[in-house]
MDTraj code that builds the backbone (N, CA, C; nanometers):
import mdtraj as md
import numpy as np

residues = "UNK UNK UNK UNK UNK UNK UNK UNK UNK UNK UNK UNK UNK UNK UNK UNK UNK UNK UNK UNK UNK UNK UNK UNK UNK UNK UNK UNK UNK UNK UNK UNK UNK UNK UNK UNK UNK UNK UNK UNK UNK UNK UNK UNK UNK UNK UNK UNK UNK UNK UNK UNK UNK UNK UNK UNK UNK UNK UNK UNK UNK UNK UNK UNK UNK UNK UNK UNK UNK UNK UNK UNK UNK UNK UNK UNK UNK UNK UNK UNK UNK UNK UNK UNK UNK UNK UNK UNK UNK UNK UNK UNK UNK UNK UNK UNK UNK UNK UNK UNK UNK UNK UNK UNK UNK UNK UNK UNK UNK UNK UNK UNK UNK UNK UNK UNK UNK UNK UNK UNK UNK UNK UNK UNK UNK UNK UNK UNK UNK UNK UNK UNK UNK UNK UNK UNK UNK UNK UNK UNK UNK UNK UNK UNK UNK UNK UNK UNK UNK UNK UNK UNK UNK UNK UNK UNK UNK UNK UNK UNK UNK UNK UNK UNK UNK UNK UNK UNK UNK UNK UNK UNK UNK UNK UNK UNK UNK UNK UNK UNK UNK UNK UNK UNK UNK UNK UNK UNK UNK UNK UNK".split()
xyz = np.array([
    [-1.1529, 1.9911, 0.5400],
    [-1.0961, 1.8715, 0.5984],
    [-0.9563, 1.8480, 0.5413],
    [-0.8485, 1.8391, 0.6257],
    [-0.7179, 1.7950, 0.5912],
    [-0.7130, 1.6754, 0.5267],
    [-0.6473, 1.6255, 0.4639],
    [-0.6065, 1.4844, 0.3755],
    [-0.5346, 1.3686, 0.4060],
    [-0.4687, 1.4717, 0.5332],
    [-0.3729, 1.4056, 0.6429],
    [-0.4144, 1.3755, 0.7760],
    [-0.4081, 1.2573, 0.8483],
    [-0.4436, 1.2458, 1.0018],
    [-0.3745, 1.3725, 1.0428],
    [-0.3917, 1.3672, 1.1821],
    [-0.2672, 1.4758, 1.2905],
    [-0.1587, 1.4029, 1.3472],
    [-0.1989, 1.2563, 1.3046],
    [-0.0692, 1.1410, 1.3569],
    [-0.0368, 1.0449, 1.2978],
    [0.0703, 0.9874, 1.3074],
    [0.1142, 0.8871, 1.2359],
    [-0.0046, 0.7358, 1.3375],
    [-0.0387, 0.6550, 1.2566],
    [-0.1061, 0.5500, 1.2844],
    [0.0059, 0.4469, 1.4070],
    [-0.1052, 0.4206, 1.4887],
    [-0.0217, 0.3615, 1.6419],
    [-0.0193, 0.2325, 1.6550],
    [-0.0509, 0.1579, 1.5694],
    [-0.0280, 0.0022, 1.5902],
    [0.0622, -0.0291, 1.5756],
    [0.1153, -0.1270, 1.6953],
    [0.2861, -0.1804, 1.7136],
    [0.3457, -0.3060, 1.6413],
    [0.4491, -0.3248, 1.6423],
    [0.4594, -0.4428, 1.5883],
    [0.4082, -0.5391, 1.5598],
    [0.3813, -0.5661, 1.7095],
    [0.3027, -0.7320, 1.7143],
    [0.1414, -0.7145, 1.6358],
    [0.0983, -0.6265, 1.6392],
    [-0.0269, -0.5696, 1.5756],
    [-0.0276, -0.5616, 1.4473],
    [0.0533, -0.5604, 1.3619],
    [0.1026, -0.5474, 1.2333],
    [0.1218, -0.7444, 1.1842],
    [0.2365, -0.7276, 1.2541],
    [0.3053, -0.8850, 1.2259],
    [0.1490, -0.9678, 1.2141],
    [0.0561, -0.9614, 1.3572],
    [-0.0493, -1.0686, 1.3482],
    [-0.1352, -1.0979, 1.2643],
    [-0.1353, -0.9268, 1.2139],
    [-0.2730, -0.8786, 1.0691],
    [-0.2093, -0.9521, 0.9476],
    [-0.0713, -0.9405, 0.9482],
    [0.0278, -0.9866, 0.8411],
    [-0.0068, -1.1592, 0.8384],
    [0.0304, -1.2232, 0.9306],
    [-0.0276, -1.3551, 0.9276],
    [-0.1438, -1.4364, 0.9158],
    [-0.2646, -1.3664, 0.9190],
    [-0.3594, -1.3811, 0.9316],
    [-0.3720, -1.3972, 0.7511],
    [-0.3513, -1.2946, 0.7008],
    [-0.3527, -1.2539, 0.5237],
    [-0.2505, -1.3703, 0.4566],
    [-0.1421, -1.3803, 0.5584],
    [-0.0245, -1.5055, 0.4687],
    [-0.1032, -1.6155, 0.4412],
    [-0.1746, -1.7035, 0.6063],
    [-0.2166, -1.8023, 0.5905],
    [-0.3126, -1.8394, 0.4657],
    [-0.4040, -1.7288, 0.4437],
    [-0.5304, -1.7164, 0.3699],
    [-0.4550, -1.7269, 0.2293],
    [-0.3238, -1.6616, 0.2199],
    [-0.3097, -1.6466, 0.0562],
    [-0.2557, -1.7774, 0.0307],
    [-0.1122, -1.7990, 0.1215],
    [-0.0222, -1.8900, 0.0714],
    [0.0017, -2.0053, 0.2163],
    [-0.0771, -2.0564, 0.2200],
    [-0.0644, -2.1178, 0.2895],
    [0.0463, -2.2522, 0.2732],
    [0.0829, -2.2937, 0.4102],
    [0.2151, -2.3445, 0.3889],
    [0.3497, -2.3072, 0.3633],
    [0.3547, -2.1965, 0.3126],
    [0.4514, -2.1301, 0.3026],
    [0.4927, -2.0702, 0.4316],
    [0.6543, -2.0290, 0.4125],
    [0.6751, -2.0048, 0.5248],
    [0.6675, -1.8208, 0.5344],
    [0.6366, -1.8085, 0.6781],
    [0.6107, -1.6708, 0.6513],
    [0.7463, -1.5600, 0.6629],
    [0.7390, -1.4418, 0.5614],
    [0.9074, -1.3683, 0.5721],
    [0.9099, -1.2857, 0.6908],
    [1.0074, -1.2877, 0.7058],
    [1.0989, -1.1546, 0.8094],
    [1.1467, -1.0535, 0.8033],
    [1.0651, -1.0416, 0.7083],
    [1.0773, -0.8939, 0.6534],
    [0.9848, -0.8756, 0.5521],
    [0.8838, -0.7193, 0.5635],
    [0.8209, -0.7131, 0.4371],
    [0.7082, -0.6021, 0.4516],
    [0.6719, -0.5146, 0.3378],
    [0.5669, -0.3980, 0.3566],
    [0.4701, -0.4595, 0.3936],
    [0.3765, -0.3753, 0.4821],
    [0.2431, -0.4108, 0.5289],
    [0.1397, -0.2571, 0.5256],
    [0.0200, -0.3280, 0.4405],
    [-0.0403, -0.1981, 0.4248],
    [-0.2278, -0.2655, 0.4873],
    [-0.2660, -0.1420, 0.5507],
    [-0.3916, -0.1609, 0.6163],
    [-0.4989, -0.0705, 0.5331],
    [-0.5843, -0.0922, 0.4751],
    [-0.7125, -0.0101, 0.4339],
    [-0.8272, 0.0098, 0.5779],
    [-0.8428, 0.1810, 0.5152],
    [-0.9060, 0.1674, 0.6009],
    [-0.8499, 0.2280, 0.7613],
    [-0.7433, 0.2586, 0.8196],
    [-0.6863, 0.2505, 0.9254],
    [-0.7649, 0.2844, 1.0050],
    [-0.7535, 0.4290, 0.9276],
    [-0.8312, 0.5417, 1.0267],
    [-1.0394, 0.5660, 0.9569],
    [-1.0768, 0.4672, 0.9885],
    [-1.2133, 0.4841, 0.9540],
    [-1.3063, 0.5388, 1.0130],
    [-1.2607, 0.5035, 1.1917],
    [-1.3696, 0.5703, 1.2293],
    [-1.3519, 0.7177, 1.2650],
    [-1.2212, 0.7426, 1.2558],
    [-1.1941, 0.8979, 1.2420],
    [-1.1769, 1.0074, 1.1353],
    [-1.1120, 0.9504, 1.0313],
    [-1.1816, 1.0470, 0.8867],
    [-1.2327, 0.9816, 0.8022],
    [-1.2945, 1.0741, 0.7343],
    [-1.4168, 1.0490, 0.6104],
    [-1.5326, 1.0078, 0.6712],
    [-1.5622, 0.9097, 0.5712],
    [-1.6698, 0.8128, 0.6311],
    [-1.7159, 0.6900, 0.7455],
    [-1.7688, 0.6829, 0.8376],
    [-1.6917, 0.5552, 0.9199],
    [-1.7485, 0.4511, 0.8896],
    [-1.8515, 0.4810, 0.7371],
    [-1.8927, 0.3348, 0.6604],
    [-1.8361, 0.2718, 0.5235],
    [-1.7053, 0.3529, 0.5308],
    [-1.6409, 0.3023, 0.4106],
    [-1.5048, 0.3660, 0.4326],
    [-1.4089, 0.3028, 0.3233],
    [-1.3236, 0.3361, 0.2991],
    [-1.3662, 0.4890, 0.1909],
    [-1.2276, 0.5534, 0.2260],
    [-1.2559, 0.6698, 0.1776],
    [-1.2023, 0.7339, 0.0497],
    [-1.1715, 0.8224, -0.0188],
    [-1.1277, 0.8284, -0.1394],
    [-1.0265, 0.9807, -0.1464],
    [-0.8936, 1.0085, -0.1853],
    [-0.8036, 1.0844, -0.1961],
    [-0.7848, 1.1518, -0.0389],
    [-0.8155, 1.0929, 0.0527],
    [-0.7215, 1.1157, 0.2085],
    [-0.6132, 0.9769, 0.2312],
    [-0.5212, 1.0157, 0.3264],
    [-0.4515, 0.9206, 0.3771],
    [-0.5075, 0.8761, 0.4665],
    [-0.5803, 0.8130, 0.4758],
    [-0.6805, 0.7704, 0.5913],
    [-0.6272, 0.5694, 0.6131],
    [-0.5796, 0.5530, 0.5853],
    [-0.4833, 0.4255, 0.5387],
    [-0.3422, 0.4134, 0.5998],
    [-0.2820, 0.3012, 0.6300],
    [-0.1395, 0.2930, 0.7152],
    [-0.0121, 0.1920, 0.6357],
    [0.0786, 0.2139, 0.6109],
    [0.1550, 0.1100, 0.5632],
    [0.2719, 0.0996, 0.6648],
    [0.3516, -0.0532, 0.6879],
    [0.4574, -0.0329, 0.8282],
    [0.5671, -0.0967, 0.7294],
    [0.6780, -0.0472, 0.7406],
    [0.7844, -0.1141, 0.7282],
    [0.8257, -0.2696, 0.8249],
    [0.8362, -0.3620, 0.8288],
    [0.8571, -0.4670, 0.9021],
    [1.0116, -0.5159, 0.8697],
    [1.1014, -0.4983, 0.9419],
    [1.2265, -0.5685, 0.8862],
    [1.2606, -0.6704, 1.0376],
    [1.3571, -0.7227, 0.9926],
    [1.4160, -0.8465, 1.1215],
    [1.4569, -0.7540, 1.2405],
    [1.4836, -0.6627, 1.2699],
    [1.4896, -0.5882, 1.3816],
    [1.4367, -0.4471, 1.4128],
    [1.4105, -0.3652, 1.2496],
    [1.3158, -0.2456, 1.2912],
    [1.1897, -0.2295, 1.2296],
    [1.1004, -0.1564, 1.3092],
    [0.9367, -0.1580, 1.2363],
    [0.9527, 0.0003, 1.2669],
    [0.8297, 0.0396, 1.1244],
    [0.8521, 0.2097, 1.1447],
    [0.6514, 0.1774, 1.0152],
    [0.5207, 0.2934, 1.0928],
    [0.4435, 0.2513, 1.0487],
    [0.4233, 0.4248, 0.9793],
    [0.3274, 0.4610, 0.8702],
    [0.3772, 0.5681, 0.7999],
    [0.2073, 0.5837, 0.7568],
    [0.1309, 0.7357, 0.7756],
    [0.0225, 0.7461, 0.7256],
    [0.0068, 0.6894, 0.5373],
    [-0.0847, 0.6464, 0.4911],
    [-0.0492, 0.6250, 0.3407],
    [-0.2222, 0.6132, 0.3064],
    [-0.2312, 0.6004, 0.1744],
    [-0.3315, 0.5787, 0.0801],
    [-0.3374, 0.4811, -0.0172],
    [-0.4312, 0.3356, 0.0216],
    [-0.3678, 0.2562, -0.0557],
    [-0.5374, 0.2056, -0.1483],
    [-0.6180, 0.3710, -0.1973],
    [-0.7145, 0.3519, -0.2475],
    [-0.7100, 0.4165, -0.3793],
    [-0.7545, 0.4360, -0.5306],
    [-0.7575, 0.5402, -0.5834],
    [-0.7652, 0.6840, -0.5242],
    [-0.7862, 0.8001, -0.6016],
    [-0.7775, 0.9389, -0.5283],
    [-0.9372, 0.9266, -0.5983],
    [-0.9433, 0.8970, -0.7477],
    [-1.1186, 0.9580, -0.7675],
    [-1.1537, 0.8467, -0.7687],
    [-1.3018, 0.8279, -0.7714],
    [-1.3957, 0.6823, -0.8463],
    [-1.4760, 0.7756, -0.9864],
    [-1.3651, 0.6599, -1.0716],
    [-1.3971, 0.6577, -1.2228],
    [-1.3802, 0.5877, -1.2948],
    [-1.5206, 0.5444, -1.3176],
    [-1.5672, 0.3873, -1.4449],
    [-1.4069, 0.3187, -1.4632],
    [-1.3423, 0.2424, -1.4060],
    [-1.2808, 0.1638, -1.4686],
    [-1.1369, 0.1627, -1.3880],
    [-1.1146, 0.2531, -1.2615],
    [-1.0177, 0.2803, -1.1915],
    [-0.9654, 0.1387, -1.1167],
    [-0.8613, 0.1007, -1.1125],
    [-0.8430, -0.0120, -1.0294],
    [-0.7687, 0.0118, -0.9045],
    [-0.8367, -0.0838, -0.8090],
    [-0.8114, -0.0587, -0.6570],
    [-0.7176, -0.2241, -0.6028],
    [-0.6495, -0.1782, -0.5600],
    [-0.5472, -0.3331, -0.5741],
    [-0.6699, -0.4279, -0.4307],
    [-0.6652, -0.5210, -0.4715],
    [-0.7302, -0.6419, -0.3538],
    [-0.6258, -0.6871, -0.2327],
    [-0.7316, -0.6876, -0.1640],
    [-0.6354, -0.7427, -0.0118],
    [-0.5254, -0.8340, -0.0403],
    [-0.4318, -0.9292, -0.0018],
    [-0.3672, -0.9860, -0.0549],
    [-0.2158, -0.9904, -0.0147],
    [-0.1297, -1.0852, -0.0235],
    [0.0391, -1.0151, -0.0511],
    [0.0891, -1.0890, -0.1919],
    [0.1555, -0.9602, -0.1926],
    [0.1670, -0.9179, -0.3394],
    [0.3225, -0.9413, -0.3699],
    [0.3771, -0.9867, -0.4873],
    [0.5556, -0.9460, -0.4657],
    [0.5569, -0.8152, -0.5491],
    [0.6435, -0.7659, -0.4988],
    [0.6838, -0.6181, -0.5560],
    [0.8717, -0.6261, -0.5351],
    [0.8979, -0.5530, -0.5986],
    [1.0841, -0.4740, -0.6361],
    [1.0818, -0.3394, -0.6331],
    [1.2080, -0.2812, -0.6078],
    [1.2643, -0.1841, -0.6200],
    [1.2532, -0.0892, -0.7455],
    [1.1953, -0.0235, -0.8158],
    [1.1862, 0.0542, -0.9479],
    [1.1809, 0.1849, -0.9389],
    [1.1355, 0.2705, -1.0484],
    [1.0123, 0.4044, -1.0737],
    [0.9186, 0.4063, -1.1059],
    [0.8736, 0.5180, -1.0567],
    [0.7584, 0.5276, -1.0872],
    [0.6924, 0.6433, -1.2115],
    [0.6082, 0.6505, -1.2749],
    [0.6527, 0.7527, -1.3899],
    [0.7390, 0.6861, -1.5356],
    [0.7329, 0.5821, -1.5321],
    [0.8870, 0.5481, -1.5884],
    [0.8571, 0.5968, -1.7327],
    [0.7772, 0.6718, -1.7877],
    [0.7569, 0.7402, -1.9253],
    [0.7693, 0.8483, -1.9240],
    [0.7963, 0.9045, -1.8642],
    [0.8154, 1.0439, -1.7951],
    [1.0001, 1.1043, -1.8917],
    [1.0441, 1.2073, -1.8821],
    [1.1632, 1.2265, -1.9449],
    [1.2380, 1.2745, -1.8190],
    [1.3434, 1.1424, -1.8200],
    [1.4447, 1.1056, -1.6743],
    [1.4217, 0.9675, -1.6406],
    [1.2934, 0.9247, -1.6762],
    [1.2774, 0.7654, -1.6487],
    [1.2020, 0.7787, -1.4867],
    [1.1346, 0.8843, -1.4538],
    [1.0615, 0.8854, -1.3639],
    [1.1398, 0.9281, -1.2006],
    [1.1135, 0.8981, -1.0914],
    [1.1274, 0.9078, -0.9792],
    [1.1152, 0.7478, -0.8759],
    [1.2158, 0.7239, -0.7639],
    [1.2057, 0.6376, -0.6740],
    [1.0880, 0.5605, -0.6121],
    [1.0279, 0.4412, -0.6717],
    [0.9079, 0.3678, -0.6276],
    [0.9192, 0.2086, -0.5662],
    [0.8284, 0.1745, -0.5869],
    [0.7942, 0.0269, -0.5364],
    [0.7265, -0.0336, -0.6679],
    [0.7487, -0.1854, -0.7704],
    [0.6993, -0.1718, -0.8612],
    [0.6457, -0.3484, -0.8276],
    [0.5245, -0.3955, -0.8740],
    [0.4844, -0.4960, -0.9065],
    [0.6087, -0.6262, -0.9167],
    [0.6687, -0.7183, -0.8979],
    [0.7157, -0.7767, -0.9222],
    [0.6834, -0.9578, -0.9799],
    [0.6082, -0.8989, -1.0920],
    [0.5264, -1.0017, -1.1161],
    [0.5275, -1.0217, -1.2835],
    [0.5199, -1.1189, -1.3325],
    [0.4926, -1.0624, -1.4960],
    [0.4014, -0.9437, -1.5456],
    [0.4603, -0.8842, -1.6398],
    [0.3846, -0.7810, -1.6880],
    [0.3476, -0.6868, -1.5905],
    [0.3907, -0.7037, -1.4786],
    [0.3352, -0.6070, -1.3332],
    [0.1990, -0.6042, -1.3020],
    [0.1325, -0.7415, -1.3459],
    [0.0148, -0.7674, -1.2759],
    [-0.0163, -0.7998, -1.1943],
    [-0.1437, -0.7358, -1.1121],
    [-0.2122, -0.7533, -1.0016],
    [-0.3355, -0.7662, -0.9926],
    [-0.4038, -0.8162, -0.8975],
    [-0.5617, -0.8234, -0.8838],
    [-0.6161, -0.7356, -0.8461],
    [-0.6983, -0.6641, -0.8950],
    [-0.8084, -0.5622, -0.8912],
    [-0.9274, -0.5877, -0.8688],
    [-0.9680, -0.4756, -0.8154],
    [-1.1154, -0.4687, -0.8437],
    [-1.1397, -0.2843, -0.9067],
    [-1.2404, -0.2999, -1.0080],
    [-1.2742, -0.1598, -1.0724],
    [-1.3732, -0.0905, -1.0192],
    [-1.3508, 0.0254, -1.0177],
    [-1.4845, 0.1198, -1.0508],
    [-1.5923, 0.0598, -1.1419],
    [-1.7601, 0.0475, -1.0948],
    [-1.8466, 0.0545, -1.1586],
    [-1.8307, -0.1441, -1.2178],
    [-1.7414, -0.1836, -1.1347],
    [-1.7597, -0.3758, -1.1368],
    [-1.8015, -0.4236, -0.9858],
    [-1.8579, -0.5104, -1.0312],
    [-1.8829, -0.6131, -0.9125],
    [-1.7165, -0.6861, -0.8721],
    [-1.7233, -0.7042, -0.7537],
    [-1.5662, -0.8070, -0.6803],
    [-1.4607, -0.7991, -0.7718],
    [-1.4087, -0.8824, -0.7849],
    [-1.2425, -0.9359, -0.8507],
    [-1.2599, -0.8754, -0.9626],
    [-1.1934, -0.7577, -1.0630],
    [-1.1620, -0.7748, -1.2025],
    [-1.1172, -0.8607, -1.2851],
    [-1.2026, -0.8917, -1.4026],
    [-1.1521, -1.0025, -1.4914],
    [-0.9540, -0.9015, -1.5294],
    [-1.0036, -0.8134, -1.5513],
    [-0.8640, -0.7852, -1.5669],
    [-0.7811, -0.7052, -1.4798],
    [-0.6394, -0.7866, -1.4682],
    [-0.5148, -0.7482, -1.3743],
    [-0.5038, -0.5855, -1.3823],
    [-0.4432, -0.5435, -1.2505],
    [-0.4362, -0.3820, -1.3069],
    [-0.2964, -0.4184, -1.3021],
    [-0.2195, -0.2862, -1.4355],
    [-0.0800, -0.2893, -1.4110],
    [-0.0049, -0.1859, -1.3874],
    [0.0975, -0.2257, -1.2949],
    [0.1816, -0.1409, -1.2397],
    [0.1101, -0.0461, -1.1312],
    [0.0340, -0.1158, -1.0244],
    [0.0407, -0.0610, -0.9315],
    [0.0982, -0.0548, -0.8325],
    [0.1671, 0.0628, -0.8182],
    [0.2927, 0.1026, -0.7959],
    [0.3097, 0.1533, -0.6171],
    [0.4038, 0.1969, -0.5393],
    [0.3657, 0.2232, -0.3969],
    [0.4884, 0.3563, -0.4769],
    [0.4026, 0.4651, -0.4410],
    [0.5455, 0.5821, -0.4468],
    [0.4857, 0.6937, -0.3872],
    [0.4892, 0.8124, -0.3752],
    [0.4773, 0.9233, -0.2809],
    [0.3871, 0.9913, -0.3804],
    [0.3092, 1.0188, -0.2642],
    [0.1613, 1.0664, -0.2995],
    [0.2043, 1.2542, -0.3333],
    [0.1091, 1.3297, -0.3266],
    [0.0590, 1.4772, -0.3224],
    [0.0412, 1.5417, -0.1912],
    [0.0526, 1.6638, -0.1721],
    [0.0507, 1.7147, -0.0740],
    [-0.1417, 1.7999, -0.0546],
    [-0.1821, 1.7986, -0.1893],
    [-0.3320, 1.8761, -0.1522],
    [-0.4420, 1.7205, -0.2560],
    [-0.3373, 1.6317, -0.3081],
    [-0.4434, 1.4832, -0.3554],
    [-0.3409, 1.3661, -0.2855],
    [-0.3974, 1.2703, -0.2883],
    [-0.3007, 1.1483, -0.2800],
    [-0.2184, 1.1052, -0.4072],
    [-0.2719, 1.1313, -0.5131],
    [-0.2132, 1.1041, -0.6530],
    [-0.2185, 1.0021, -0.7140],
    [-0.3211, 0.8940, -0.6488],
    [-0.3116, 0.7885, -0.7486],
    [-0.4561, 0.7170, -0.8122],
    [-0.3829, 0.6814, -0.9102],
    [-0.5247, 0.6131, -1.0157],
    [-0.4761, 0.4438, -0.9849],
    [-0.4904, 0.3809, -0.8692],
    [-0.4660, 0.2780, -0.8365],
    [-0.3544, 0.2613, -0.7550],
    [-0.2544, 0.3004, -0.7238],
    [-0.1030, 0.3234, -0.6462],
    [-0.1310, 0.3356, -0.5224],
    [-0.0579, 0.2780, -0.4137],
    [-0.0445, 0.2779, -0.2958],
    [0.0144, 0.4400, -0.2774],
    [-0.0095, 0.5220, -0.2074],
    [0.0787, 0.6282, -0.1275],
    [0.1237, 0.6741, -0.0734],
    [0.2168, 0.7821, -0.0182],
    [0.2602, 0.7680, 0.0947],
    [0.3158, 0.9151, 0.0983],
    [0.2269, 1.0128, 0.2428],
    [0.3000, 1.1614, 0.2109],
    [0.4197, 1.1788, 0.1742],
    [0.4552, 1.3190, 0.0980],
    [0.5530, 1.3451, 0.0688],
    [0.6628, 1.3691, 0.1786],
    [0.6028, 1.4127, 0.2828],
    [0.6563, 1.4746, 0.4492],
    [0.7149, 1.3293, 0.4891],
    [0.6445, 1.2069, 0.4498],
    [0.6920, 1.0397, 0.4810],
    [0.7645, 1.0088, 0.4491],
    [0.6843, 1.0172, 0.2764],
    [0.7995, 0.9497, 0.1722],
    [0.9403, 0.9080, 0.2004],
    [1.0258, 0.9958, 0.2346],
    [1.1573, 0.9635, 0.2404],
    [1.2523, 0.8927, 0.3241],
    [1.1366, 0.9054, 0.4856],
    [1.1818, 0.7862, 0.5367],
    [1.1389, 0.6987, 0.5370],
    [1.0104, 0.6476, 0.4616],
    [0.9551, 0.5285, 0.4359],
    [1.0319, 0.4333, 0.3518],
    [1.0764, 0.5097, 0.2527],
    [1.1531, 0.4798, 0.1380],
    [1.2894, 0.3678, 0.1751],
    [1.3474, 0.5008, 0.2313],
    [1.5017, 0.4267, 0.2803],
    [1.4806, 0.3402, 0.4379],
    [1.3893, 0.3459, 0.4567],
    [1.4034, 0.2111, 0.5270],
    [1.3671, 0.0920, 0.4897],
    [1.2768, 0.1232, 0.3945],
    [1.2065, -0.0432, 0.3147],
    [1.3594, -0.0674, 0.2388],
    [1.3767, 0.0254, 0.1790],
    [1.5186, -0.0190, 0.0953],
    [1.6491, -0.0625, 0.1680],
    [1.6626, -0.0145, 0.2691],
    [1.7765, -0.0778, 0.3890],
    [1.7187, -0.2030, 0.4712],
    [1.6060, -0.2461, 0.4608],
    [1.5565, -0.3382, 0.5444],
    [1.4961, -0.4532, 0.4341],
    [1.4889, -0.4455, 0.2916],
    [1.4764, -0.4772, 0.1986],
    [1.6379, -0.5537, 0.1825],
    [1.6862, -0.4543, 0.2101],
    [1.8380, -0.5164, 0.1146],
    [1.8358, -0.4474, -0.0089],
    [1.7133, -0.3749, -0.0847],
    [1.7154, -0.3680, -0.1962],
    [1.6325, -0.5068, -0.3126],
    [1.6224, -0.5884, -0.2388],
    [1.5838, -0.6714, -0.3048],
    [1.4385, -0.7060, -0.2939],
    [1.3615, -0.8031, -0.3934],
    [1.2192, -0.8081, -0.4328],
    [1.1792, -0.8558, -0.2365],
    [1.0267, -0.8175, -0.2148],
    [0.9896, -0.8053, -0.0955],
    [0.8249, -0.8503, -0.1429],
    [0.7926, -0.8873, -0.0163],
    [0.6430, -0.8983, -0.0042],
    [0.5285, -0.7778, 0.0127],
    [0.4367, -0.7281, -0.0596],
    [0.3565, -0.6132, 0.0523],
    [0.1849, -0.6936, 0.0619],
    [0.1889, -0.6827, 0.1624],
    [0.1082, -0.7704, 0.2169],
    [-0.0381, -0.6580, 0.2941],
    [-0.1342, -0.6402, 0.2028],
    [-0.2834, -0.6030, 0.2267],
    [-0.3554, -0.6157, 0.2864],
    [-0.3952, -0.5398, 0.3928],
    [-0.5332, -0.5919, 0.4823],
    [-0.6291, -0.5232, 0.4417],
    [-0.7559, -0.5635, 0.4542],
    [-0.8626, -0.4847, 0.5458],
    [-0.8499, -0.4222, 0.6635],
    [-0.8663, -0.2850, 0.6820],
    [-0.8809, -0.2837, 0.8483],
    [-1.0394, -0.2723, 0.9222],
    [-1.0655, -0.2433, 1.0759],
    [-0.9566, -0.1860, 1.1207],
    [-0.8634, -0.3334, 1.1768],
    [-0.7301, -0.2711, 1.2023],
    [-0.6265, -0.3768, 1.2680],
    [-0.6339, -0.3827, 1.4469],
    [-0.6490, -0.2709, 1.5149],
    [-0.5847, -0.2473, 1.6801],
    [-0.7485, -0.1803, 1.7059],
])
top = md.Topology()
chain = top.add_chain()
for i, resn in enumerate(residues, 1):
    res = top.add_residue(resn, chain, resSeq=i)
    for name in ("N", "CA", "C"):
        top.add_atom(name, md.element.get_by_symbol(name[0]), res)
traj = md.Trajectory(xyz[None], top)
């Protein structure tokens, strides 16, 4: 079994934007909603790979869309761990703030081009391997950066093929401005 759909995920704008609002109201309600901002779906493709009773584990079976004030562009991704192991954290539905960073950043070079938590300490809400619902504890630095070509690559990280990656990248970052952004979590399916 490939790791990869055979297509990029087909839900259009308005299909995105609505899933997007649906998650705003629930988190932050009252607030006003942005015009710009990542959107990631779990789950996309469920009833076509893996399992069609769960979310699945190290495929891109998952969708993230760029949303900016005039262009949308939607990109296969993985926004699950790659293994399940005692203690792995899986980010919760949600929108999240995130910035511009690396990823790796211990790495010698200071890592490679990512998406980083924009939150204190780069915490987020989890849920673990081998816990019931919400983790008492935040996972940190889960990160959105470009996955593997034979794993997805992450121990909690959003992903996104390498074949993607690059135009996923520079359009969140041109439609970003560069500056801190929302990524905003569903459940799917969405369409």
């Amino acid at each position: 079994m490939s790791i990869l759909p055979k297509a990029r995920p087909r839900a259009t704008r308005a299909i995105v934007i609505e899933a997007a609002k649906r998650q705003w109201k629930k988190d932050r309600p009252g607030e006003a909603f942005p015009d710009r901002f990542v959107f990631g779906c779990r789950s996309y493709y469920f009833r076509t790979m893996g399992n069609p009773n769960s979310g699945d584990r190290n495929i891109y079976d998952d969708c993230v869309a760029v949303v900016g004030k005039d262009n949308f562009a939607i990109f296969n991704a993985n926004v699950d761990p790659s293994p399940f192991r005692k203690g792995v954290a899986t980010l919760m539905v949600g929108c999240h703030p995130f910035r511009f960073g690396n990823h790796g950043i211990s790495r010698p070079g200071g890592g490679y081009p990512a998406m980083r938590p924009n939150t204190k300490d780069e915490a987020l809400p989890v849920a673990r391997d081998g816990e019931r619902g919400r983790s008492k504890r935040d996972g940190i630095a889960i990160n959105i950066h470009r996955g593997g070509y034979n794993t997805t690559s992450s121990l909690g990280c959003q992903t996104i093929p390498p074949a993607q990656w690059d135009a996923f990248y520079a359009l969140a970052r041109h439609e970003m401005g560069g500056e801190p952004f929302w990524y905003i979590l569903v459940d799917g399916p969405i369409n």
